[in-house]
Rosetta silent file (secondary structure, phi, psi, omega in degrees, C-alpha in Angstrom):
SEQUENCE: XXXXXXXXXXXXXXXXXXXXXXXXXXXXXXXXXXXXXXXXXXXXXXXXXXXXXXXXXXXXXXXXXXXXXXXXXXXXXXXXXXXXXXXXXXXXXXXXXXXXXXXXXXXXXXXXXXXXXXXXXXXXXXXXXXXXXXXXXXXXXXXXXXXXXXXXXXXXXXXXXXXXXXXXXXXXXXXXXXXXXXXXXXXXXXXXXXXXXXXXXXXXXXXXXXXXXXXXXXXXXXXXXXXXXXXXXXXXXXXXXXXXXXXXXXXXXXXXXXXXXXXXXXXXXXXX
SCORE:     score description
SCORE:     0.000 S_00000001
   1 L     0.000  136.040  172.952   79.615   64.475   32.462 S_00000001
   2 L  -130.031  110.910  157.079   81.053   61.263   33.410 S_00000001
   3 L   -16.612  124.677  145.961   84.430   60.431   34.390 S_00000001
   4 L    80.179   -3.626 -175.340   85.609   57.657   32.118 S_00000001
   5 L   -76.675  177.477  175.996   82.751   57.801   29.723 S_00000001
   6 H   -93.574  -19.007  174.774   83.746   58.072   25.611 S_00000001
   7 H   -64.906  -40.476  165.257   82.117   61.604   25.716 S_00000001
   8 H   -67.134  -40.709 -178.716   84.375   62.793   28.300 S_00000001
   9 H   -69.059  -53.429 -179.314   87.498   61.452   26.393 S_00000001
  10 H   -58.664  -12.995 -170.180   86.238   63.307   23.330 S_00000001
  11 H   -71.280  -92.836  179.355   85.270   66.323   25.549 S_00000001
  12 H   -23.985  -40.235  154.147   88.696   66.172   26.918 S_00000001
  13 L   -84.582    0.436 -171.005   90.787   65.449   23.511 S_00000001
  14 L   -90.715  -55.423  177.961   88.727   68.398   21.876 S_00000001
  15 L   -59.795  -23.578  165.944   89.935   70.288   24.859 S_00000001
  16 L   -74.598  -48.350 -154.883   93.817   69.562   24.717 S_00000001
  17 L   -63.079  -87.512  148.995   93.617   70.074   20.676 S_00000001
  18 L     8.737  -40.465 -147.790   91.975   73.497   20.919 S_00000001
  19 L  -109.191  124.403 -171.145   94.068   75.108   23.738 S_00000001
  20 L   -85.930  -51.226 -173.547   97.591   77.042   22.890 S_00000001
  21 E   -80.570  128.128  172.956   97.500   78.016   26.798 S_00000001
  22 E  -111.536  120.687  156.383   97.210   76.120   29.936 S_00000001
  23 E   -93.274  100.028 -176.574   95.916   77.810   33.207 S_00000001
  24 E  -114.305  126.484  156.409   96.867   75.566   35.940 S_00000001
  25 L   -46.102  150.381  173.984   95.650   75.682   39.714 S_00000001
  26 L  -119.136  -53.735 -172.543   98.363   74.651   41.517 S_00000001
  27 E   -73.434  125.433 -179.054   97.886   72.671   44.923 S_00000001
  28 L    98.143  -10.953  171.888   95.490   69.781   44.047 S_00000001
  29 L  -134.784  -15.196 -175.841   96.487   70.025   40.356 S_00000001
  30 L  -145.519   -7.489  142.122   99.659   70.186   39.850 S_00000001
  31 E  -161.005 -177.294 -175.034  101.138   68.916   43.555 S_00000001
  32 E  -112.200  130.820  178.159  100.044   68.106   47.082 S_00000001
  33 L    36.783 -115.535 -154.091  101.952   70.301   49.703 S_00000001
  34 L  -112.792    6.860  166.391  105.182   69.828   48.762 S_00000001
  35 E  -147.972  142.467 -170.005  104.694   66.928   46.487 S_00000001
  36 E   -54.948 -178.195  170.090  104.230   66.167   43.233 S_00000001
  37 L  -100.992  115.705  171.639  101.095   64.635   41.505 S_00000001
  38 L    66.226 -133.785 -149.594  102.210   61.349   39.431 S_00000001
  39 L  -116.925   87.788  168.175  104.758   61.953   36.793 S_00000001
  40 L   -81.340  -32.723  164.600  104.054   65.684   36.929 S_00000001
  41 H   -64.705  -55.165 -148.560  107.240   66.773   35.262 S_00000001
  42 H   -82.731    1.882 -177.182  107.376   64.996   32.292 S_00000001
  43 H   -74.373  -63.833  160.239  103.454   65.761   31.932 S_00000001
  44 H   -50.673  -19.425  165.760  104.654   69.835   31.900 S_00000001
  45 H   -91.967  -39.412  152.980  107.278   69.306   29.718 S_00000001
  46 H   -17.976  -48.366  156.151  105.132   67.633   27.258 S_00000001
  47 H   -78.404  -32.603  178.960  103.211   70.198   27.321 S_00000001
  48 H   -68.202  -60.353  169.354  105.949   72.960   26.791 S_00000001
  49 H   -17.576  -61.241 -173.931  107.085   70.160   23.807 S_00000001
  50 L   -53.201  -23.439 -146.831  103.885   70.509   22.568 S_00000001
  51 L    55.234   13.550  160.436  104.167   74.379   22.022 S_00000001
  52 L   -82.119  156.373  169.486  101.646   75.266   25.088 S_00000001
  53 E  -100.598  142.519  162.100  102.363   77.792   27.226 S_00000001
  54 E  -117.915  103.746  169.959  102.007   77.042   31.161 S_00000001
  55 E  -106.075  104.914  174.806  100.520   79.882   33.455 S_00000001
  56 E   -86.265  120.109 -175.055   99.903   78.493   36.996 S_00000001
  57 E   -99.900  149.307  158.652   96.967   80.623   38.305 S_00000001
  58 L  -149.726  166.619  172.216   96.254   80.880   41.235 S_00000001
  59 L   -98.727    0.693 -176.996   94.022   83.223   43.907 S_00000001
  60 L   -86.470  118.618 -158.773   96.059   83.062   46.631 S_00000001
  61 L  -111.804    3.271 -179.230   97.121   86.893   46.873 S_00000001
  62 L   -73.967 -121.427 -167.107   99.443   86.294   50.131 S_00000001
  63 L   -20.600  151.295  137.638  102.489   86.019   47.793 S_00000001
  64 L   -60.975  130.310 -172.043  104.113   87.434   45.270 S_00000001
  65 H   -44.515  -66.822 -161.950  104.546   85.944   41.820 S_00000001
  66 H   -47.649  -28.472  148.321  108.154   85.581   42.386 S_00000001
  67 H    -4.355  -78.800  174.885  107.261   83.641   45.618 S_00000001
  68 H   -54.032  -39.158 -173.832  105.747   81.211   43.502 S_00000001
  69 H   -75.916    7.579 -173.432  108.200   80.918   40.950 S_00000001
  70 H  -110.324  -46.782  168.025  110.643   79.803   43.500 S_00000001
  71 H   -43.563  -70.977 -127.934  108.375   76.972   45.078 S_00000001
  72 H   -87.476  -24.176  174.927  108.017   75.615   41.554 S_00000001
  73 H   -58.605  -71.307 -160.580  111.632   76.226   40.692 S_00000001
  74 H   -56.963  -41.318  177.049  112.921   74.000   43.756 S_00000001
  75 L   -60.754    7.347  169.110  110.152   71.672   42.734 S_00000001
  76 L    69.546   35.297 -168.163  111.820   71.274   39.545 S_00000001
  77 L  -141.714   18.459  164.096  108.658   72.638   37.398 S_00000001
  78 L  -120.642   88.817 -152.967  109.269   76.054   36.349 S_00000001
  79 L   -91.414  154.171 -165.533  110.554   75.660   33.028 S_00000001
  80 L   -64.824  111.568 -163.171  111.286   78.455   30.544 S_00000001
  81 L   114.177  -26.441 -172.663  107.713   80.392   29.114 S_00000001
  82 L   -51.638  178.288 -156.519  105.979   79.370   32.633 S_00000001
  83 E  -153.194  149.181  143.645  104.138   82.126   34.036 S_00000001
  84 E  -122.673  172.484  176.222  102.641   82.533   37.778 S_00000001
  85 E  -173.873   96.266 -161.167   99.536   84.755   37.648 S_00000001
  86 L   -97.366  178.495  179.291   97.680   85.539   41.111 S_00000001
  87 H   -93.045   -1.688  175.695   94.801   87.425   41.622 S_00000001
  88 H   -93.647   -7.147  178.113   96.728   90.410   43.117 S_00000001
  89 H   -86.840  -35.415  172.276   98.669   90.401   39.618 S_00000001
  90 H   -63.896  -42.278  173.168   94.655   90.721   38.456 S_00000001
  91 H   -69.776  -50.349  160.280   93.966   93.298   40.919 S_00000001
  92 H   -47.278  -90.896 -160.198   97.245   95.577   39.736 S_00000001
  93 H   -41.964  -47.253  175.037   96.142   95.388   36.452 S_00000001
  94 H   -51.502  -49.610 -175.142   92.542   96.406   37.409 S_00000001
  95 H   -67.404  -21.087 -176.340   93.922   99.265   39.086 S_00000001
  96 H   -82.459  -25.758  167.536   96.263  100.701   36.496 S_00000001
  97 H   -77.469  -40.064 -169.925   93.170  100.661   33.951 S_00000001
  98 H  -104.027   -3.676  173.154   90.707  101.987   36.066 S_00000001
  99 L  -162.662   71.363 -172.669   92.106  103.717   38.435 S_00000001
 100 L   -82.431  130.108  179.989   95.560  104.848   37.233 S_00000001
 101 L    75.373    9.821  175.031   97.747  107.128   39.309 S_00000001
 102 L   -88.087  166.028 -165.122   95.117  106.833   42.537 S_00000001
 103 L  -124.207  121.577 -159.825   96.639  106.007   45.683 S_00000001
 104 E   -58.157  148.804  111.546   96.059  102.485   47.158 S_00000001
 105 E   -90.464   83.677 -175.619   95.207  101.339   50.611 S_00000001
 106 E  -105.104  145.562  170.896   96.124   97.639   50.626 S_00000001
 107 L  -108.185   94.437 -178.910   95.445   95.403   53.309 S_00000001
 108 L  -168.158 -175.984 -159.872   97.908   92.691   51.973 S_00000001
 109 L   -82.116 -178.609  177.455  101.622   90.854   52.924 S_00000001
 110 H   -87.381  -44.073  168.508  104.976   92.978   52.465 S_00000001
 111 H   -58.486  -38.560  177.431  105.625   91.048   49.169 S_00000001
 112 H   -85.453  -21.404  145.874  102.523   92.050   47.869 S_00000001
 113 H   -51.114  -24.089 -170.515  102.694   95.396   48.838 S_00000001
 114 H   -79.645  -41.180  178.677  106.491   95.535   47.250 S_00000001
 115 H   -69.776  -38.560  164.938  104.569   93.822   44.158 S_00000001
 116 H   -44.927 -104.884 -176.997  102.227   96.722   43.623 S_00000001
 117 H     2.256  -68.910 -165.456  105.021   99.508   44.102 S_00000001
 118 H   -71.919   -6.461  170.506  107.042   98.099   41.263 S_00000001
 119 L   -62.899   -4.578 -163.605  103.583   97.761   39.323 S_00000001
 120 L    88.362  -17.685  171.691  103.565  101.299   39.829 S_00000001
 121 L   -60.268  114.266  166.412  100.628  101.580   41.942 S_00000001
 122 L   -69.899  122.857  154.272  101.117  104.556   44.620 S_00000001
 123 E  -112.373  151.855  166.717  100.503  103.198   47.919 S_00000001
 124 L  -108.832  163.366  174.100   99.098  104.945   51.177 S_00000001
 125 L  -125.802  -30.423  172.771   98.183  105.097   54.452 S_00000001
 126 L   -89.348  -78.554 -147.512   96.281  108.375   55.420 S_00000001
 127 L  -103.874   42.942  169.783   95.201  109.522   52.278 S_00000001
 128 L   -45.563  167.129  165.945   93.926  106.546   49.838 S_00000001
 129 L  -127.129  -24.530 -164.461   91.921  107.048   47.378 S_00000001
 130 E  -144.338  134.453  157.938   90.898  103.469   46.602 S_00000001
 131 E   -78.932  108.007  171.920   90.456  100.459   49.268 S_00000001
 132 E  -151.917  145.750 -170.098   91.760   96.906   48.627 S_00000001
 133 L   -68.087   45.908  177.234   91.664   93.527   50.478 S_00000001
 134 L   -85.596 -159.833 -160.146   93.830   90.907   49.957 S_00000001
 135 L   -85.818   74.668 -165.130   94.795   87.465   51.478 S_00000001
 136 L   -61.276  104.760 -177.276   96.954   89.221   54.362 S_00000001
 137 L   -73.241   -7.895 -130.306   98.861   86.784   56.556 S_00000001
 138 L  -142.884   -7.030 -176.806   99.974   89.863   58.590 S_00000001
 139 L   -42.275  108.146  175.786   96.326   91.045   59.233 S_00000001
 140 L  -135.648 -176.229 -148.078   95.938   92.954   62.395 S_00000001
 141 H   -83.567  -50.617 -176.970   93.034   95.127   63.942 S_00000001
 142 H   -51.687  -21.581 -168.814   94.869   98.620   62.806 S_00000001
 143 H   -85.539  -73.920  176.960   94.799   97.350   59.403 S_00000001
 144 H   -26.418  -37.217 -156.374   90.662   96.156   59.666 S_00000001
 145 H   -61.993  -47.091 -128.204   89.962  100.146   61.331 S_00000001
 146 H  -102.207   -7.924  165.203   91.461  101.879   58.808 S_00000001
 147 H   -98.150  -16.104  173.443   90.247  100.134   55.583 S_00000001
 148 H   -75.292  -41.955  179.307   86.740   99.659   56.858 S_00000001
 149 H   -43.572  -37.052  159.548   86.847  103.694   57.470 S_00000001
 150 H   -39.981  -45.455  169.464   87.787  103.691   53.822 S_00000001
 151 H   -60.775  -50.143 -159.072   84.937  101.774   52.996 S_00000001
 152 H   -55.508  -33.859  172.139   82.509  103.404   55.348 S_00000001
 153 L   -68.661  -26.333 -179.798   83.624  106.550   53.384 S_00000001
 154 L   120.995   -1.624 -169.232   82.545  105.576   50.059 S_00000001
 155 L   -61.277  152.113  168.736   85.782  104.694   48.618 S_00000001
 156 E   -60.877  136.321  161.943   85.996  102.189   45.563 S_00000001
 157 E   -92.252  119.433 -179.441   86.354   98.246   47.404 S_00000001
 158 E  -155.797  124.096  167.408   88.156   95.897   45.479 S_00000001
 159 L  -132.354  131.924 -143.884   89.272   92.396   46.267 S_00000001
 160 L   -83.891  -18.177  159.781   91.127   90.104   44.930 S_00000001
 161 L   174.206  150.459 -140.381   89.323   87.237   45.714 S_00000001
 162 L   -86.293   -4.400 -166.441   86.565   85.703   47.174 S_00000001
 163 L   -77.378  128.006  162.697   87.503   81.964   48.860 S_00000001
 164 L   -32.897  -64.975  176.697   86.671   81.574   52.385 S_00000001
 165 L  -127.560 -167.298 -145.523   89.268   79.719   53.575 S_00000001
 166 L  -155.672   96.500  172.500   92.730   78.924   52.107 S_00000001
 167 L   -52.366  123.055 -172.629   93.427   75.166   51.919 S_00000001
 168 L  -151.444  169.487  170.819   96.143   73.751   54.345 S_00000001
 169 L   -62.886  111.768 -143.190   96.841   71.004   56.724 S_00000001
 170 L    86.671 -147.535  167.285   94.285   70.555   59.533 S_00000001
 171 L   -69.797  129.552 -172.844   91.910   73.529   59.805 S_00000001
 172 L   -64.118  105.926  164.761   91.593   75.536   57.030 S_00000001
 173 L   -47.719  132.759  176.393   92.593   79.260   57.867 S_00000001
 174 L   -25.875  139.778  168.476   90.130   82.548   57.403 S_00000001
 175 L  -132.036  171.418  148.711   91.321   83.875   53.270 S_00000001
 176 H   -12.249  -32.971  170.000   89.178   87.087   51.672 S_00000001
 177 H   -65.314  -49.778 -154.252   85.921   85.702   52.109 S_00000001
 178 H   -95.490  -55.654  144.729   86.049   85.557   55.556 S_00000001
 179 H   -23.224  -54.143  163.050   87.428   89.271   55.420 S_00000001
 180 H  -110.987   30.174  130.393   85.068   90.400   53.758 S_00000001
 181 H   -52.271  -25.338  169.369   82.462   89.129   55.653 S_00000001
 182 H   -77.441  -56.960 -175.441   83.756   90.886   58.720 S_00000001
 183 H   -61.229  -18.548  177.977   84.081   93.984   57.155 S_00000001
 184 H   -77.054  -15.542  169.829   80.313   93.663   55.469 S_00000001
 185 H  -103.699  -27.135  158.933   79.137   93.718   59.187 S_00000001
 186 H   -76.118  -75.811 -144.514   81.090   96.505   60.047 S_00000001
 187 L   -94.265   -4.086  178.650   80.595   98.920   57.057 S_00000001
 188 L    72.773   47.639  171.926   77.093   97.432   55.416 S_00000001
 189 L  -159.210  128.457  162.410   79.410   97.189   52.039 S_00000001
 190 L   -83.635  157.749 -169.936   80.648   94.578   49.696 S_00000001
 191 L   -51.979  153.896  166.499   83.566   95.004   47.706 S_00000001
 192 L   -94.577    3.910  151.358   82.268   96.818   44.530 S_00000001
 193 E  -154.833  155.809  153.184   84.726   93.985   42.701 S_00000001
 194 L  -150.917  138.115 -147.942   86.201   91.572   43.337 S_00000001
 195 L   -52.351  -51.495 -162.305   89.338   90.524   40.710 S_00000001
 196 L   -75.180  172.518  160.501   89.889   86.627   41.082 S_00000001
 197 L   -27.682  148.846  -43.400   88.503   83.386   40.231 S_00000001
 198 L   -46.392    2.047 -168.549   85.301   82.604   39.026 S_00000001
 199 L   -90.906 -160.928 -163.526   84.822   86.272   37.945 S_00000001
 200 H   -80.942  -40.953 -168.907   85.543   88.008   35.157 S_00000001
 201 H   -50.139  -44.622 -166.259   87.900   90.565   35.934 S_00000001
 202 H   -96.133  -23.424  173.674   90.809   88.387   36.078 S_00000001
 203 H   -76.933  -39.771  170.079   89.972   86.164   33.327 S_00000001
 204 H   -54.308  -52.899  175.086   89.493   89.611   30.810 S_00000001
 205 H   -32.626  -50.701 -173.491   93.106   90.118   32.207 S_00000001
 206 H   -83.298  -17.846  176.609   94.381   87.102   31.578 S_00000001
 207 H   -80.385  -31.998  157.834   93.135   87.209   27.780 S_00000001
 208 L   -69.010    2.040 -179.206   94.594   90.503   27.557 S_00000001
 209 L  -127.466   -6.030  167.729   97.899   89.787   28.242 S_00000001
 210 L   -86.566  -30.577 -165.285   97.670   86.079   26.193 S_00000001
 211 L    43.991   53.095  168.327   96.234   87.961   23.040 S_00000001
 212 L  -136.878 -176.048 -160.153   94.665   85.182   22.878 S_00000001
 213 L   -90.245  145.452  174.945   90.464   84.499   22.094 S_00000001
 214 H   -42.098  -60.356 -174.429   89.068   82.410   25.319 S_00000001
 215 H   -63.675    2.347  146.500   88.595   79.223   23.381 S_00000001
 216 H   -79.419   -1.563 -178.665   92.382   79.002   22.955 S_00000001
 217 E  -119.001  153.340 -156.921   92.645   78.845   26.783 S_00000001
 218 E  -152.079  112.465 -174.753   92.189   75.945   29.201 S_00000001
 219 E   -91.461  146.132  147.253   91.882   76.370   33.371 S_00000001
 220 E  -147.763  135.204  179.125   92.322   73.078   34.938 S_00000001
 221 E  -151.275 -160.179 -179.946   91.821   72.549   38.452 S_00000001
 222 L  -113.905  -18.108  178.421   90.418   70.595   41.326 S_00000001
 223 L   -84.192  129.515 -167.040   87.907   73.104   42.327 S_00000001
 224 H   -86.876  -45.940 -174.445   84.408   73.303   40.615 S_00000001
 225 H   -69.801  -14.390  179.664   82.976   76.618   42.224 S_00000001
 226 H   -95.031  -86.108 -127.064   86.427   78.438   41.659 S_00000001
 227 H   -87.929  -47.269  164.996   88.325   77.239   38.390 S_00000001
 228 H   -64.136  -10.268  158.297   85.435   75.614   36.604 S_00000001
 229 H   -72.244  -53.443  162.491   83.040   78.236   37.359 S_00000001
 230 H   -46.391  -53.843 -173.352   86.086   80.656   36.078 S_00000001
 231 H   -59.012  -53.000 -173.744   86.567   78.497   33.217 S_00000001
 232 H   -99.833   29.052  159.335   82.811   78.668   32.269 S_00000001
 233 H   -73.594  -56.087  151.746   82.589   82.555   33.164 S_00000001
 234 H   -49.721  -32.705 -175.271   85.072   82.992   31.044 S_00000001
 235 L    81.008    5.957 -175.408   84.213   80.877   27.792 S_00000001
 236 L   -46.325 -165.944  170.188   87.496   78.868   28.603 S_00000001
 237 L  -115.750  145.666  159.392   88.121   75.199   27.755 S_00000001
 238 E  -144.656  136.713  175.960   87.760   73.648   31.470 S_00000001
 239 E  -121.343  154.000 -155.106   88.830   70.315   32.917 S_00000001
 240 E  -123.063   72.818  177.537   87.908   69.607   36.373 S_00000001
 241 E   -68.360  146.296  154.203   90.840   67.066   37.918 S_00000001
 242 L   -60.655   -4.864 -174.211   90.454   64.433   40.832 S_00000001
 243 L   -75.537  -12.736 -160.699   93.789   65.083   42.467 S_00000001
 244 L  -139.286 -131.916  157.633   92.500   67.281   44.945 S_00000001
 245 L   -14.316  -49.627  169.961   89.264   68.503   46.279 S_00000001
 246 L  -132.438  136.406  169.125   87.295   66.926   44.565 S_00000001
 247 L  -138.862 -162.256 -141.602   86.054   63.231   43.054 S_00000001
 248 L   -42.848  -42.821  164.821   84.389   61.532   41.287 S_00000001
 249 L   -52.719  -62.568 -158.858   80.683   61.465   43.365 S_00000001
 250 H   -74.674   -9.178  176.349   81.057   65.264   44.040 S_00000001
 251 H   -89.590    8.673  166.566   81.775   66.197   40.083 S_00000001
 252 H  -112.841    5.323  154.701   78.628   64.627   39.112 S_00000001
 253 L  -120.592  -13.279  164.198   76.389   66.884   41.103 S_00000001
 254 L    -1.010   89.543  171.071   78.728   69.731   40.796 S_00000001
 255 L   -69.586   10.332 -159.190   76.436   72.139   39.793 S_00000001
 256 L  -105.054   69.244 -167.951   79.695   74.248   38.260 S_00000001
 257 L   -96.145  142.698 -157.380   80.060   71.340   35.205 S_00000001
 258 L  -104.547  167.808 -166.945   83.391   71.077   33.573 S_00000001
 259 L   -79.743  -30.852  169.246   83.477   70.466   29.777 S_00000001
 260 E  -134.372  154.096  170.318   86.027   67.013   30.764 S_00000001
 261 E  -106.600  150.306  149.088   86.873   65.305   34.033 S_00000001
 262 E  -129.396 -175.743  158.562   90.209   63.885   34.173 S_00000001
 263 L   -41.357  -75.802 -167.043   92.074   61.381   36.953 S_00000001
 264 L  -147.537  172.970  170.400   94.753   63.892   36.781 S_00000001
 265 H   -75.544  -30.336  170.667   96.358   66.121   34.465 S_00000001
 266 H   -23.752  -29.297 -159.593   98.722   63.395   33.708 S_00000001
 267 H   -82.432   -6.031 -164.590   95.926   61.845   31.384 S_00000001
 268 H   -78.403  -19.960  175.085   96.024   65.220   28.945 S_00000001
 269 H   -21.402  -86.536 -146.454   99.889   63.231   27.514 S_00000001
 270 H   -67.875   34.686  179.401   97.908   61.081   25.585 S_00000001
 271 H  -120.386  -50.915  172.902   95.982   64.148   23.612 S_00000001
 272 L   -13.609    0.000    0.000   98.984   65.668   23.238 S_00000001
């Protein structure tokens, strides 16, 4: 696919027309730090105009949705029908179908622990039943003994999501990948899931709680191995934006290929 080509704009107006839902990444697609990309408001209200829905996904499991909804609030961009939806919202949900009423060992922040609880999810400390990983900012060595013992035991592994490190200014800190690589050298075990972008888990979630069929839904992001790999895991509509991570050289060997490239999401207006 090539940026700027007439296939990609038909890719890309097939893909606006099509989609009742938008699943937007947020840093690198929808702002930079703490600022926006282009004329990013009036691009989300266009869309809300439009009669889309906006659910900004994301995989970063250190927060709690309501976290999020607060950044986007002071950023003037959480407008009434938005959504956040993390992979620890994906991970709750996994647990209440499959493993309803067992009692949790999370390795995750005090929001996201608070966020389980009112999900209903029993949590523990001696006497889990089920081991799970998230993006812990709070991570210390008592936390590593006592969920690799979990593991080591045989307990169901579950993690909310797989990226190595967690983009930020300078060096990019250890995320969940990098967790559970340590722990795969201590207990000689990979999570038996794990919930977030590109897999499945979280995308089944997210259709189940849209009621809607995958080709009414549309990930856009900047990352090709997470959100376009999600997108085409999924059966989504996926556009692959330039604001962030990635451009234009690396989305033409991408081996992760998105059904449109745009500049930015700014350019979906004129599909609209």
């Amino acid at each position: 696919m090539i940026y700027g080509s007439k296939e990609n704009e038909e890719r890309l107006a097939a893909a606006v027309a099509e989609s009742e839902v938008f699943l937007l990444d947020m840093d690198g697609t929808v702002y930079l730090g703490d600022e926006l990309i282009g004329d990013m408001k009036n691009t989300l209200e266009a869309l809300r105009r439009s009669g889309r829905r906006i659910v900004y996904c994301t995989n970063n499991s250190s927060k709690a949705a309501k976290e999020y909804e607060q950044k986007l609030a002071r950023l003037g961009i959480f407008g009434e029908g938005d959504e956040v939806y993390t992979s620890g919202i994906a991970a709750e949900q996994y647990l209440r179908e499959f493993y309803a009423g067992k009692k949790v060992y999370l390795v995750g922040t005090e929001g996201l622990k608070a966020e389980f609880a009112a999900a209903g999810i029993p949590l523990a400390e001696e006497d889990a039943e089920v081991a799970v990983l998230a993006y812990d900012t709070t991570l210390t060595f008592d936390k590593l003994v006592k969920i690799n013992r979990l593991i080591v035991e045989g307990k169901p592994y579950i993690a909310t999501h797989p990226d190595a490190v967690c983009p930020a200014k300078g060096v990019f800190p250890p995320d969940v990948g990098s967790f559970i690589e340590l722990l795969r050298c201590s207990s000689g075990r990979s999570p038996d899931v794990v919930c977030g972008k590109p897999y499945t888990v979280m995308g089944d979630c997210i259709r189940r709680r849209l009621h809607l069929p995958p080709r009414r839904i549309c990930m856009a992001g900047d990352r090709p191995h997470t959100d376009i790999r999600f997108a085409n895991n999924n059966g989504f509509h996926g556009i692959l934006v330039l604001s962030g991570e990635t451009d234009a050289a690396l989305a033409e060997r991408t081996p992760d290929r998105p059904e449109a490239i745009a500049k930015s999401l700014n350019e979906i207006v004129r599909f609209l």
